[in-house]
VODOSE-790675 format. One record per atom (N, C-alpha, C): residue in one letter; z negated, y negated, x negated; atom name; residue number from 1. Coordinates in Angstrom, 1 decimal, decimal comma. Layout:
BEGIN
- A/Z/Y/X/CA/NUM $
...
//
This chain:
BEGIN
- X/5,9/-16,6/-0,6/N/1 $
- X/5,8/-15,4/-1,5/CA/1 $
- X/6,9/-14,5/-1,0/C/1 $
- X/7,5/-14,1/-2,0/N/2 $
- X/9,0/-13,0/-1,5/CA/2 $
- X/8,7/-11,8/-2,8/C/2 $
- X/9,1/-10,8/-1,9/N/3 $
- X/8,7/-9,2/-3,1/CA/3 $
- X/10,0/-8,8/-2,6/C/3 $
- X/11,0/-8,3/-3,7/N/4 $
- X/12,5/-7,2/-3,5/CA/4 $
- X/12,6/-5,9/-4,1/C/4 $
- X/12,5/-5,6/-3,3/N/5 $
- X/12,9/-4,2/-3,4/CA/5 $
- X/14,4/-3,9/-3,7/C/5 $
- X/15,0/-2,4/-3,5/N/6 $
- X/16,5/-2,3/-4,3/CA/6 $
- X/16,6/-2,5/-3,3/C/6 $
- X/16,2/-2,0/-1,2/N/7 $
- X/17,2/-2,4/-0,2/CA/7 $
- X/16,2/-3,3/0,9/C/7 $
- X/15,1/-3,5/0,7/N/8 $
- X/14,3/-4,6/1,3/CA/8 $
- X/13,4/-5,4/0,5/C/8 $
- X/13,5/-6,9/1,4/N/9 $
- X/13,2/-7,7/0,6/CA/9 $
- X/11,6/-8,4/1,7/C/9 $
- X/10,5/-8,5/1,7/N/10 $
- X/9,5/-9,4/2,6/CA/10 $
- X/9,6/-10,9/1,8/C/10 $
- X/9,3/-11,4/2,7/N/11 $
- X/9,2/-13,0/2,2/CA/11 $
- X/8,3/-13,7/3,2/C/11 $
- X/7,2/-13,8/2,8/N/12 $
- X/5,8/-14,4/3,8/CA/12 $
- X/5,8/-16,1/3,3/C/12 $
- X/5,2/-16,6/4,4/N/13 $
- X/5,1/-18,0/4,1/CA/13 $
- X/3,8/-18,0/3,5/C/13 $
- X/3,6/-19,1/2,1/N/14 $
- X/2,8/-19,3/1,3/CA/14 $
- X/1,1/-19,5/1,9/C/14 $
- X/1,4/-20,3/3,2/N/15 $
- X/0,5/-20,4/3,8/CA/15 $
- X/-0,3/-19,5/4,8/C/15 $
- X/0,3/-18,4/5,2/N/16 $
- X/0,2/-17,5/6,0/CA/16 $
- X/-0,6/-16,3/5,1/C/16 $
- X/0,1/-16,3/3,7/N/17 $
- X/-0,2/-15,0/2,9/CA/17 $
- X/-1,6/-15,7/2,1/C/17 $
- X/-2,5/-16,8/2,6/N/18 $
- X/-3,5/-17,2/1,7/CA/18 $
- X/-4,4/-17,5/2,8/C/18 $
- X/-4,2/-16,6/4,6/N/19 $
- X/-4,9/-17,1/5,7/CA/19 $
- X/-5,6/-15,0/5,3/C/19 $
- X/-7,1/-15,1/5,0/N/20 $
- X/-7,4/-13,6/4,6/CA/20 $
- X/-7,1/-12,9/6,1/C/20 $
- X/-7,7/-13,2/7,3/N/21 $
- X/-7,7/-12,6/8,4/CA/21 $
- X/-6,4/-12,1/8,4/C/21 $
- X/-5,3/-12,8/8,6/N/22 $
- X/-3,6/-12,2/8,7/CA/22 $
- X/-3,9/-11,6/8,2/C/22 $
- X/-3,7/-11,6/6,4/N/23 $
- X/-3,8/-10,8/5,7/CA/23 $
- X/-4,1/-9,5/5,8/C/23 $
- X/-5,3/-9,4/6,2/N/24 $
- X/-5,9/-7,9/7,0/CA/24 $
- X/-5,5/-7,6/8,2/C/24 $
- X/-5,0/-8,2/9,0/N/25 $
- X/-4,1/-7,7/10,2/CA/25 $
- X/-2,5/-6,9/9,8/C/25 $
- X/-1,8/-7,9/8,5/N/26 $
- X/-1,0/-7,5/8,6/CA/26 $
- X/-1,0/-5,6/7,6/C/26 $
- X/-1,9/-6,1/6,3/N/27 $
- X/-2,5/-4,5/6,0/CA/27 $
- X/-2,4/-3,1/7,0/C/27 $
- X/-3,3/-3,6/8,2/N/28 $
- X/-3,3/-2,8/8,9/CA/28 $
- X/-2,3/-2,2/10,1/C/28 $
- X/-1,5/-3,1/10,1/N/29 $
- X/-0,4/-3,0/10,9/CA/29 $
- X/1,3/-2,4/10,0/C/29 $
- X/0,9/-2,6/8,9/N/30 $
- X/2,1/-1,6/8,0/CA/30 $
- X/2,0/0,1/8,0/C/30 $
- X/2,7/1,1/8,2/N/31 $
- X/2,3/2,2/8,4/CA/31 $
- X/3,1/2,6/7,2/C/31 $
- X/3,8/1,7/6,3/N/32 $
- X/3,5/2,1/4,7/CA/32 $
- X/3,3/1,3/4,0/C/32 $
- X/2,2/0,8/4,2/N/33 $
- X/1,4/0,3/3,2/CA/33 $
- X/2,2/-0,7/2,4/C/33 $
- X/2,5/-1,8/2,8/N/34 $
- X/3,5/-3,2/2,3/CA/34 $
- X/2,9/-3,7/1,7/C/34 $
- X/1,9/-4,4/2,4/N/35 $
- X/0,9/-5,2/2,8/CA/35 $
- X/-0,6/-4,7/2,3/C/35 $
- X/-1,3/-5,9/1,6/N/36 $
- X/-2,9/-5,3/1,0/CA/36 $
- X/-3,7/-6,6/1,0/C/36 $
- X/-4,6/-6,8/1,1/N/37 $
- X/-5,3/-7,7/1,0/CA/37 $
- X/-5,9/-7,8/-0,8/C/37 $
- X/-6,1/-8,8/-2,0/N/38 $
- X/-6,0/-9,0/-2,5/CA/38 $
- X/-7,7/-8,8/-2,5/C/38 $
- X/-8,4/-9,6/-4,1/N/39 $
- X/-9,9/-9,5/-4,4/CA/39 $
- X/-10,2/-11,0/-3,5/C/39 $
- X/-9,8/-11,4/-3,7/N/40 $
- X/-10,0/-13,2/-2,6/CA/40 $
- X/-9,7/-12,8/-1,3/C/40 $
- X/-9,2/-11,7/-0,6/N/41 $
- X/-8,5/-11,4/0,4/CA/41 $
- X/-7,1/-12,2/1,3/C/41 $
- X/-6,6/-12,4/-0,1/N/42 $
- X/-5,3/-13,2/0,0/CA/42 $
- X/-4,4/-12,1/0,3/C/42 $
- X/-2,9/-11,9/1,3/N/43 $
- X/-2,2/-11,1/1,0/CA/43 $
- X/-1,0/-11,1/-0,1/C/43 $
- X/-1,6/-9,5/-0,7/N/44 $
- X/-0,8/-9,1/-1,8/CA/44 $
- X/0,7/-7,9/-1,0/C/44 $
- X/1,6/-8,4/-1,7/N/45 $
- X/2,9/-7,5/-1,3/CA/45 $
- X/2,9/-6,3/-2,0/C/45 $
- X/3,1/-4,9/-1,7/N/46 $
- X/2,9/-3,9/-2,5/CA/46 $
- X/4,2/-3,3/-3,1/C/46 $
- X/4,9/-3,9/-3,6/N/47 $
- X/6,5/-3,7/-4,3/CA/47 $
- X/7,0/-2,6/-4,3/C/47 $
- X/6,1/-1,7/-4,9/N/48 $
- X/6,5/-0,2/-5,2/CA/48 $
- X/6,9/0,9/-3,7/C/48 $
- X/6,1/-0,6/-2,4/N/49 $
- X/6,3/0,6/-0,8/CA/49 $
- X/7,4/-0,3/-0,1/C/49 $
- X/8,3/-1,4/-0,9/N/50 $
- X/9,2/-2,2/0,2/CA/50 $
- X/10,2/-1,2/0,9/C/50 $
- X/10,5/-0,1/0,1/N/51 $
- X/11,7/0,2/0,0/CA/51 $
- X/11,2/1,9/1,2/C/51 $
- X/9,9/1,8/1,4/N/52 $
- X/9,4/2,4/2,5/CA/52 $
- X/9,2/2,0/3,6/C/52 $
- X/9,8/1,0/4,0/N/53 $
- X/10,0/0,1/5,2/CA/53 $
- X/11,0/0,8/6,2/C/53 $
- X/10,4/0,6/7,3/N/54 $
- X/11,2/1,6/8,5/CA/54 $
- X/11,2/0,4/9,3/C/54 $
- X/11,4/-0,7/9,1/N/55 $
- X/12,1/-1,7/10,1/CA/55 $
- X/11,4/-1,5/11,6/C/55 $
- X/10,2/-1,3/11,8/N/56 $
- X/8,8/-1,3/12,8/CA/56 $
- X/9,0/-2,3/13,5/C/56 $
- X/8,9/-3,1/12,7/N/57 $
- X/8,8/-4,8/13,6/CA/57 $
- X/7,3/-5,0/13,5/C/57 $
- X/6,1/-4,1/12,9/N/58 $
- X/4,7/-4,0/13,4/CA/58 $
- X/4,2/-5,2/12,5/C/58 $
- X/4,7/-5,6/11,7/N/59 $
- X/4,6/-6,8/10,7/CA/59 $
- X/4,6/-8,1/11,7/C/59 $
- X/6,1/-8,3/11,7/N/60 $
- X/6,5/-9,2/13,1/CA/60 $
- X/5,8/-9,7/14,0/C/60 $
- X/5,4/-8,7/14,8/N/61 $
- X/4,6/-8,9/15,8/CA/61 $
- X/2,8/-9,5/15,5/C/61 $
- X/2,4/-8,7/14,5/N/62 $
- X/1,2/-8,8/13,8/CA/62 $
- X/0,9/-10,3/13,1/C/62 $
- X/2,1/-11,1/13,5/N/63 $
- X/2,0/-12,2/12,5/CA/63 $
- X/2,6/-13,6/13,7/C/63 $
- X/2,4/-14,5/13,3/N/64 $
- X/2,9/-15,8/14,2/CA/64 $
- X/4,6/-15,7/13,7/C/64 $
- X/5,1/-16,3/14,5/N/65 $
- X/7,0/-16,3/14,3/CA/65 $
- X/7,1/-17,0/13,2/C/65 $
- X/8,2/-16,4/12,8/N/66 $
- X/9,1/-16,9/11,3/CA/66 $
- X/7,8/-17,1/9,9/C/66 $
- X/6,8/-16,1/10,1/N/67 $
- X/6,1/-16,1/9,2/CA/67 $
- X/6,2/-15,3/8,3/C/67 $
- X/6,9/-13,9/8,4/N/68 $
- X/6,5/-12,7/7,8/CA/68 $
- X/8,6/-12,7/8,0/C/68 $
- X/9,3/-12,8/7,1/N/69 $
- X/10,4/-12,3/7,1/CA/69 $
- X/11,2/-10,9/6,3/C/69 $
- X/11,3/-9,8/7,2/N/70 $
- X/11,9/-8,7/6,5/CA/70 $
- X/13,8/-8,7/6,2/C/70 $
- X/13,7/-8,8/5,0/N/71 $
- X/15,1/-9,0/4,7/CA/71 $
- X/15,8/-7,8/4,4/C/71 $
- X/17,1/-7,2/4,7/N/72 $
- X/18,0/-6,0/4,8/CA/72 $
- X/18,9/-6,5/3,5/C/72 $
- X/19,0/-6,1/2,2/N/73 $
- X/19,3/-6,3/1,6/CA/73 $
- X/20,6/-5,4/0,9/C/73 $
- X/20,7/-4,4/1,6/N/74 $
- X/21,8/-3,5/1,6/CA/74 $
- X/23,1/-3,8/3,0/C/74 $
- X/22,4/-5,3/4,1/N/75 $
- X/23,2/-5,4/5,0/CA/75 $
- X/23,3/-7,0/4,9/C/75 $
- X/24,0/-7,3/3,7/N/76 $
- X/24,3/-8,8/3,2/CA/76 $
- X/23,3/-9,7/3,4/C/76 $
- X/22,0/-9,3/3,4/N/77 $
- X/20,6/-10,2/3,5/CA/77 $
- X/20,3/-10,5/5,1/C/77 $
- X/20,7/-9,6/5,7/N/78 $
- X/20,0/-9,6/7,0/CA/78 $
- X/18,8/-10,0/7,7/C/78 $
- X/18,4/-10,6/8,3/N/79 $
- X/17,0/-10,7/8,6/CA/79 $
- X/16,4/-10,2/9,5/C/79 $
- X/15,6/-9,4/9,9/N/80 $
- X/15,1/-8,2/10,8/CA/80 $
- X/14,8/-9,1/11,7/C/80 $
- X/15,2/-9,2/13,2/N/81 $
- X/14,7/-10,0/14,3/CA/81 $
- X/14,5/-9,0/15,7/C/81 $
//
């Protein structure tokens, strides 16, 4: 699953965004609100807040490696590490 924004892009692995518990970790761990857990509690990307991304890392951390990728799309598709 990948959501773009005009200068950030998320891109979660298919499998990870359909585990509900992540899902609600990672909700909770966005401090603007990226991330939502869905009516199945699947995670939903919230499009309209990519571009309210402060490059945290709290996503990152909240999630197993190379699961949750924040992409810099104003710095040639960077990948937040």
């Amino acid at each position: 699953m990948r959501a773009d924004g005009t200068f950030i892009a998320v891109e979660v692995d298919d499998a990870a965004a359909a585990d509900p518990p992540l899902a609600r970790k990672l909700g909770e761990a966005c401090p603007v609100d990226i991330f939502s857990s869905g009516a199945t509690g699947t995670l939903q990307i919230v499009e309209q807040n990519l571009d309210e991304c402060v490059l945290c890392r709290l996503c990152l951390d909240a999630s197993p490696p190379h699961t949750v990728k924040v992409i810099k799309l104003y710095d040639g598709d960077a990948v937040l590490a």
